[in-house]
C-alpha positions as CSV (number, residue, x, y, z in Angstrom):
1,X,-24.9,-57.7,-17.9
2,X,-28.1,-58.4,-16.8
3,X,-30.8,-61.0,-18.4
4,X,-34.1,-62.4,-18.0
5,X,-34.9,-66.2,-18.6
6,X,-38.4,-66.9,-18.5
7,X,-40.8,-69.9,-19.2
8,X,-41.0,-73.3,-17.7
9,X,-43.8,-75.8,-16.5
10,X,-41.6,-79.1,-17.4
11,X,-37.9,-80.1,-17.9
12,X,-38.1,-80.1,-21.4
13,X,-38.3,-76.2,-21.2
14,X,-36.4,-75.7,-17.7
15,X,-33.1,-77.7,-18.1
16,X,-32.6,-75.7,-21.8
17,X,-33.4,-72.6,-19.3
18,X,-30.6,-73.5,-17.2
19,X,-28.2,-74.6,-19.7
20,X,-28.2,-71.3,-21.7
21,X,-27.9,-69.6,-17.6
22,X,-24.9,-72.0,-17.3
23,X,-23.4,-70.8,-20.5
24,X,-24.1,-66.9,-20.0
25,X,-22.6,-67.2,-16.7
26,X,-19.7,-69.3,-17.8
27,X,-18.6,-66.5,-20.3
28,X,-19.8,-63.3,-17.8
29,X,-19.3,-64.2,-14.5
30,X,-20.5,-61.0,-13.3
31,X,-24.0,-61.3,-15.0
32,X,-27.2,-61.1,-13.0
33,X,-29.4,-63.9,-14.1
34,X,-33.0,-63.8,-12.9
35,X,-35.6,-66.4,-14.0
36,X,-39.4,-65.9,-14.3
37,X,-41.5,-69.0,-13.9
38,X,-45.3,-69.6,-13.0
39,X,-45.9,-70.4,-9.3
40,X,-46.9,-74.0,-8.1
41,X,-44.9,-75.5,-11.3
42,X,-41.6,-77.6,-11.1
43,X,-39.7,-74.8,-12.2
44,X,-40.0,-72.8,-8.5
45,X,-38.2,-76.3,-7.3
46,X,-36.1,-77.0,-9.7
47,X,-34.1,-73.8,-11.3
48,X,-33.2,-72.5,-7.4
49,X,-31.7,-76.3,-7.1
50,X,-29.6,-75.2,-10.1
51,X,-28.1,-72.3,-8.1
52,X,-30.7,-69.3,-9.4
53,X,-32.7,-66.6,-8.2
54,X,-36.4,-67.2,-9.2
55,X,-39.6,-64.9,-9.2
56,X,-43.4,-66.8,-9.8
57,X,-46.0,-65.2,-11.8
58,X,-49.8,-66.6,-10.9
59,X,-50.7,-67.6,-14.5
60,X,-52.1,-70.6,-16.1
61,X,-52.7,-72.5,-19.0
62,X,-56.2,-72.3,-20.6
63,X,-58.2,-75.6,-20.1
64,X,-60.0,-77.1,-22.9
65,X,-63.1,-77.1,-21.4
66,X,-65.0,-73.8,-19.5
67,X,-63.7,-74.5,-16.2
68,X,-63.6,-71.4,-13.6
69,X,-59.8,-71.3,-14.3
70,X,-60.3,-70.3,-17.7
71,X,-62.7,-67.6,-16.7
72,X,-60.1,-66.1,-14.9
73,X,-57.4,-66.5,-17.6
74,X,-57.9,-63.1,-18.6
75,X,-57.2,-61.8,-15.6
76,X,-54.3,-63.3,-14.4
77,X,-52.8,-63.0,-17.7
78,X,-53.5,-59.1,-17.3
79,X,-52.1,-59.1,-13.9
80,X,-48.8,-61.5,-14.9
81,X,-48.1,-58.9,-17.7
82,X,-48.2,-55.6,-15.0
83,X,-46.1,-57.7,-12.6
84,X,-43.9,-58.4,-15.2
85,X,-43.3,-54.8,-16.6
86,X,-42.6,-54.3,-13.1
87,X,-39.9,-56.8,-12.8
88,X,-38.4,-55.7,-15.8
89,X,-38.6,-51.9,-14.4
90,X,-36.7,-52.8,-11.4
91,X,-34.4,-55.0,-12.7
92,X,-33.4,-53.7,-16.2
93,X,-32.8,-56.5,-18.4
94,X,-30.4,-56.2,-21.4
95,X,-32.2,-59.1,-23.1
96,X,-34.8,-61.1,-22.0
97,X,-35.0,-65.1,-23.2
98,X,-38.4,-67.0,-23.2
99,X,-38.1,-71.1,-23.1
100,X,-41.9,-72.1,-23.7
101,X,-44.6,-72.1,-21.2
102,X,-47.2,-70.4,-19.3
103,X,-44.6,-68.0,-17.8
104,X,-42.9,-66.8,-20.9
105,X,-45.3,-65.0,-22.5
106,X,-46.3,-61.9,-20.0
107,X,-42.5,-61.6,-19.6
108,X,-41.8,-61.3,-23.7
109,X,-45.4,-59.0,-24.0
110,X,-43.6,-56.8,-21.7
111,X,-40.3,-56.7,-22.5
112,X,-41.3,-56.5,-26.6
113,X,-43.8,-53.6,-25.8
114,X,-40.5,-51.6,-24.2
115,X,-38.1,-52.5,-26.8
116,X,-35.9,-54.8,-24.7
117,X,-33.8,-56.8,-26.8
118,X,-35.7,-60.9,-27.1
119,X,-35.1,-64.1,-28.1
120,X,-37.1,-67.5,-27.7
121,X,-35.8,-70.9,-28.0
122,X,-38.3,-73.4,-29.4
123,X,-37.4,-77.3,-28.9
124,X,-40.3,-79.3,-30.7
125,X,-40.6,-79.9,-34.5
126,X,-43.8,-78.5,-33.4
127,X,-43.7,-75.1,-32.6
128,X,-45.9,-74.2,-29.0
129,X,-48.9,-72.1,-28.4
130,X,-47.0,-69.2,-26.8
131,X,-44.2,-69.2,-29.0
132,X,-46.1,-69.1,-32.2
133,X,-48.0,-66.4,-30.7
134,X,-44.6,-64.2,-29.6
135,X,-42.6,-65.0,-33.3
136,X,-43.3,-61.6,-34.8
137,X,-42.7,-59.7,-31.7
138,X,-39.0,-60.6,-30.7
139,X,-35.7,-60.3,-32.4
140,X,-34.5,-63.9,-32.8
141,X,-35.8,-67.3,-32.7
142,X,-33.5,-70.3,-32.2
143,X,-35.2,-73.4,-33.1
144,X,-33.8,-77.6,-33.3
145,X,-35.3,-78.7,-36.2
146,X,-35.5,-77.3,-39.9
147,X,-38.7,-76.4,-41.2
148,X,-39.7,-74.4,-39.1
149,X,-40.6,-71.6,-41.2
150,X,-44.4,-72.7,-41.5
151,X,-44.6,-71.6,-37.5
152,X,-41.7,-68.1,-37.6
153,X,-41.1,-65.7,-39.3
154,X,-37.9,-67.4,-41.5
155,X,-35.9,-63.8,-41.4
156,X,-36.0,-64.6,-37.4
157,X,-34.9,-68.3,-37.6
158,X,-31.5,-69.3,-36.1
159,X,-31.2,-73.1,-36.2
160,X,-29.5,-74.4,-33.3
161,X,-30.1,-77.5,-31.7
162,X,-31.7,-77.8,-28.2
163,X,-29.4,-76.5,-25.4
164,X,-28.5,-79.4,-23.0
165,X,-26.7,-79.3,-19.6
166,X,-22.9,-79.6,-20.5
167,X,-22.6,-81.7,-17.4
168,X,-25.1,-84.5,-18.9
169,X,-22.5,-86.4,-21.2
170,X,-19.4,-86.0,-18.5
171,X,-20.9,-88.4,-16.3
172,X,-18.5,-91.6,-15.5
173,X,-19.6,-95.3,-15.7
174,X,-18.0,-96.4,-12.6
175,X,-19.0,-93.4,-10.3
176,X,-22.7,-93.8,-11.6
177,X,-22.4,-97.7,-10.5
178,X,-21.1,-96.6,-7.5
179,X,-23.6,-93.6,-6.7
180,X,-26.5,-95.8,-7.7
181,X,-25.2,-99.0,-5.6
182,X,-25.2,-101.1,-9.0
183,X,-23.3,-104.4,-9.9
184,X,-21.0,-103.7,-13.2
185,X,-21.3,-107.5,-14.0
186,X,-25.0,-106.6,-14.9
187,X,-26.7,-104.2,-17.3
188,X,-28.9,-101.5,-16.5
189,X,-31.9,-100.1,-17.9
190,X,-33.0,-96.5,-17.6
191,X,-36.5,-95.9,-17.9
192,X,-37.8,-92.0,-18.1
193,X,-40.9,-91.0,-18.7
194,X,-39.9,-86.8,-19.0
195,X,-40.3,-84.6,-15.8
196,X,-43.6,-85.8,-14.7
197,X,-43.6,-88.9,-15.6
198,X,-45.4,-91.0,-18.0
199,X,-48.6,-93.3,-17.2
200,X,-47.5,-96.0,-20.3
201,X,-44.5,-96.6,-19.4
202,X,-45.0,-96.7,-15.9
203,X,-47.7,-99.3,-16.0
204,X,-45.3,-101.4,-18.3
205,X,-42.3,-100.9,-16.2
206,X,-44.3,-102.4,-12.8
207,X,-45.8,-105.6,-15.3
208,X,-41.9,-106.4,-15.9
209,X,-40.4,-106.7,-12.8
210,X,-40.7,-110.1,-12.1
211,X,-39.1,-110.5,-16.0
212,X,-36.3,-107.5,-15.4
213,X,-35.5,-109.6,-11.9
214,X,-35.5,-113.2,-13.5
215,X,-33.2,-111.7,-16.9
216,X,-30.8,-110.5,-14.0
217,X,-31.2,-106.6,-15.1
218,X,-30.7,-103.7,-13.2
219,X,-33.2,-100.6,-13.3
220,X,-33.1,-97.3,-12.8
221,X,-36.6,-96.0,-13.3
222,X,-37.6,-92.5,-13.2
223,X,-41.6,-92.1,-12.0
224,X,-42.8,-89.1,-12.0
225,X,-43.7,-87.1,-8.5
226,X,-47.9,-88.4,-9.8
227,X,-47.0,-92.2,-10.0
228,X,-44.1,-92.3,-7.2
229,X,-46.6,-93.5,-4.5
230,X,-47.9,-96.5,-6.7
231,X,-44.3,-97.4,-7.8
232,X,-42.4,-97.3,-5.0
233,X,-44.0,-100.1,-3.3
234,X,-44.1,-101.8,-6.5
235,X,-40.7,-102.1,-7.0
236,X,-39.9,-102.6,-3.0
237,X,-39.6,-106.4,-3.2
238,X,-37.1,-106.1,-6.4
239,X,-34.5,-102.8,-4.5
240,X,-32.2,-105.7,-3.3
241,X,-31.3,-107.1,-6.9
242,X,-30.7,-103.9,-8.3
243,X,-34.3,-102.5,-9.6
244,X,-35.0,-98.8,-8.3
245,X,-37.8,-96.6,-8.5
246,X,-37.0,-93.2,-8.5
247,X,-39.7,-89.9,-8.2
248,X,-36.9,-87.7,-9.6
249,X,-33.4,-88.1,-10.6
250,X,-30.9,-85.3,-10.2
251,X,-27.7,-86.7,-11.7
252,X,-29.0,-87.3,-15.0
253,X,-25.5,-87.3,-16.0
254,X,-24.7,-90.3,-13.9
255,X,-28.1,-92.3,-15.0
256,X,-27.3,-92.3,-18.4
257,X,-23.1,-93.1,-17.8
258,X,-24.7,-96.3,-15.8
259,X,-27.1,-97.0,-18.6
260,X,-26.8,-99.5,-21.1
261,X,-30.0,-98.7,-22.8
262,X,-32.7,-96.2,-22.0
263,X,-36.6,-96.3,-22.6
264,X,-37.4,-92.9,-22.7
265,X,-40.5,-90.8,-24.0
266,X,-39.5,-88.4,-26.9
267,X,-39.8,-84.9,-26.0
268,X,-37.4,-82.9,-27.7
269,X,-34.7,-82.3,-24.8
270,X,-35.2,-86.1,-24.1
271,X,-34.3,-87.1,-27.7
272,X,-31.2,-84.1,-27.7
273,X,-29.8,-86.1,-25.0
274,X,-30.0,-89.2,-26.0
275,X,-28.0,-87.8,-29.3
276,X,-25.2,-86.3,-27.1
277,X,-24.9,-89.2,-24.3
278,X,-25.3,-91.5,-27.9
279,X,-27.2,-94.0,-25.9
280,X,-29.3,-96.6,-27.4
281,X,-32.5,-96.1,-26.7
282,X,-36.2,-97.0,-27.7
283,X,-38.0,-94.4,-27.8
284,X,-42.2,-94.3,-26.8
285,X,-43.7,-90.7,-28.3
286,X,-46.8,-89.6,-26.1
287,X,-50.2,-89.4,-27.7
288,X,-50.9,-86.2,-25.4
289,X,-49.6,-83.7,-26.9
290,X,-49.9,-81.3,-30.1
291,X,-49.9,-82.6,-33.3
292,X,-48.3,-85.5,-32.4
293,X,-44.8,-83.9,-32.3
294,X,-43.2,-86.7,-30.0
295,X,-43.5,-89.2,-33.3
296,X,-41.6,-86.6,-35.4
297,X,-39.3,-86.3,-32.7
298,X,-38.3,-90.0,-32.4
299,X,-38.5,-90.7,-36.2
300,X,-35.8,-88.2,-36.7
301,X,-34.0,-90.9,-35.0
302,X,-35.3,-94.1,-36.5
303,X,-35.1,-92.9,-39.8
304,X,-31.5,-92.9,-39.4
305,X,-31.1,-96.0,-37.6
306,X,-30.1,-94.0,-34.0
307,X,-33.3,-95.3,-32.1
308,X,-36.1,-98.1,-31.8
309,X,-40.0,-96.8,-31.6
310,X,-42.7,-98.3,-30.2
311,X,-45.8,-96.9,-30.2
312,X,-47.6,-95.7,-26.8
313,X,-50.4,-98.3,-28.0
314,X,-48.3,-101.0,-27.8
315,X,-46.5,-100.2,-25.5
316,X,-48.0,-103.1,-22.7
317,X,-47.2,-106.0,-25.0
318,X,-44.2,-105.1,-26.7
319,X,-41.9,-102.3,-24.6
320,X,-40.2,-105.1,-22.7
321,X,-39.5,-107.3,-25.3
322,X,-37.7,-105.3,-27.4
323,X,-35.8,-103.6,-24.2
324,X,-34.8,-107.0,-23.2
325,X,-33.6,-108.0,-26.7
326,X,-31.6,-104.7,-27.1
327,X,-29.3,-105.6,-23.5
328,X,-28.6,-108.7,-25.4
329,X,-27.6,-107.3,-28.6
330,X,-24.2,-105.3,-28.2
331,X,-23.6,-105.0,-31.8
332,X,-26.8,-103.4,-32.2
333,X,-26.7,-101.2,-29.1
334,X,-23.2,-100.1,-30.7
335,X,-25.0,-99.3,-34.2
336,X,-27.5,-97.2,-32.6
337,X,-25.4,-95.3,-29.8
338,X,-22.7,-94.6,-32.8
339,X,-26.0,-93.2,-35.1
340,X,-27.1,-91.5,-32.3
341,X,-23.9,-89.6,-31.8
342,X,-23.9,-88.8,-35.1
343,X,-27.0,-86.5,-34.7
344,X,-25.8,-84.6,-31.7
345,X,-25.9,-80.9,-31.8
346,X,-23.1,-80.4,-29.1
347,X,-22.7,-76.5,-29.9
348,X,-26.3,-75.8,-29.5
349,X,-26.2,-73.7,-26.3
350,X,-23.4,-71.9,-27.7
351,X,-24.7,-70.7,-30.8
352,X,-27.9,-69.6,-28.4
353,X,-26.1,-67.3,-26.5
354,X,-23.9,-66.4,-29.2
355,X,-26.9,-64.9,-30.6
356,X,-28.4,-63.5,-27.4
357,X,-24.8,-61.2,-27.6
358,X,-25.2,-60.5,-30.9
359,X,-29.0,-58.8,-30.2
360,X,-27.7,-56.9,-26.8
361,X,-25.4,-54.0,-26.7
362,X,-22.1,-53.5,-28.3
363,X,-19.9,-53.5,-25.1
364,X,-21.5,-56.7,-23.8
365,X,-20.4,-58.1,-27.2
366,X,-17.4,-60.3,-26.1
């Protein structure tokens, strides 16, 4: 068996790439798993780390102003789409799987336009440029939220949940204390701001040090690579009581076992995870991005009592309140985490690749 995975540019479409790998490769250890990402994004860092052979395409985005970049978009998009058929030439997929991102769609042009067998996995209530752009070419489209018909095709739709690392809710409290050198007389907050990081809730986390310090919490506080150099020294003076600033964490699975309650942003693998860890969380949608899909993302949450919002706006004056009165509510840390659980799609990357077999050939069918 042989398949393509392509797509990428942040975590919320890479770590769904490398689940569904994980999963394909759990059930066909003899497959040949290739990804296709765009070079000089996190991808070309991150998928190797998770044990996988990668190959870049030089495409970009289109800006939203006439920039030189988008005068070449043409081009490179033209040129990613030949390199691509000749990927696919040499390597002769049996299904090829786009993720979202730059990356996907000259993989999916050229794998639809030879009638290789394609599916797309979209996480957002709100469906992405290049996925809405690909629906009526594949085979199959898995999606995490209902209602996505006004974006696909419906005959196409699968609805699966978003695939997340199996790995992320096995993690265990008192080896993530240990690997993160924290006390277990004294909670922990975990503070994410997605792949990149997040501006808000970076500026927010440095104004409440001196609070976090004084209410004798514990912090482990993902940055972003963008705001590491202006948050590491920020949090220097507090590393020796427990408060860490982190560019990137890898165990993810450990964070969130340490975690008593996470701040997170609420992009649609962040929100998945929350659901299968069942932390309780409070939950800060970005403004940046389309149609505001972050908010529907969280409020599938609060409208069912599994998560707190807070608005990116207020943010400065309010984040840090509520955080600190969550770590002193257990009851209601317990309602949400138990809510949260409650949403969790923990079959998702199954029924993914279940229907990934389904669309390749008979004999690969078991």
């Amino acid at each position: 068996m042989k398949v393509i995975i392509s797509g990428g540019g942040t975590g919320g479409h890479i770590f769904p790439a490398v689940a569904i790998a994980n999963e394909l490769r759990r059930r066909h250890p003899s497959a040949e798993i290739l990804f296709v990402g765009a070079n000089g994004r996190m991808e070309m860092t991150r998928v190797p780390e998770a044990g996988y052979r990668i190959v870049g395409l030089d495409v970009t985005g289109l800006q939203r102003r006439l920039t030189p970049q988008n005068l070449m978009f043409p081009v490179r998009v033209i040129r990613s789409v030949r390199k691509a058929g000749k990927l696919l030439e040499e390597f002769q997929p049996d299904a090829v799987v786009g993720v979202g991102g730059y990356a996907s769609a000259p993989v999916l042009l050229a794998a639809t336009s030879r009638g290789i067998p394609s599916l797309i996995q979209e996480q957002n209530s709100y469906a992405g440029l290049v996925n809405k752009l690909l629906a009526r070419r594949v085979d199959r489209i898995c999606v995490a939220y209902e209602g996505m018909e006004k974006f696909f095709p419906a005959d196409k739709l699968v609805l699966t949940g978003n695939p997340v690392r199996a790995e992320i809710a096995s993690g265990n409290r008192a080896e993530a204390l240990a690997f993160f050198g924290l006390d277990a007389s004294r909670p922990v907050l975990l503070v994410v701001g997605g792949s990149l990081g997040a501006r808000t809730l970076n500026e927010a986390t440095v104004a409440a040090l001196p609070r976090l310090q004084q209410g004798g919490v514990q912090l482990l506080w993902q940055t972003g690579k963008t705001y590491y150099p202006q948050a590491a020294p920020a949090a220097a003076p507090y590393e020796a009581d427990g408060l860490h600033a982190l560019e990137f964490i890898q165990r993810m699975d450990l964070a969130y076992a340490a975690a008593d309650v996470v701040v997170s942003r609420a992009g649609a693998l962040s929100v998945s995870e929350l659901c299968l860890t069942g932390k309780p969380s409070i939950l800060v949608p970005s403004p940046n991005v389309a149609e505001d899909h972050q908010t529907k993302n969280a409020m599938a949450l609060v409208q069912r009592n599994a998560a707190l919002l807070v608005t990116d706006t207020q943010a400065a004056a309010r984040l840090y309140d509520e955080a600190l009165a969550l770590l002193h509510q257990p009851e209601r840390r317990q309602q949400l985490a138990t809510n949260a659980l409650a949403l969790a799609r923990p079959a998702a990357t199954n029924t993914i690749v279940d229907e990934l077999e389904k669309l390749m050939q008979p004999n690969f069918n078991s």
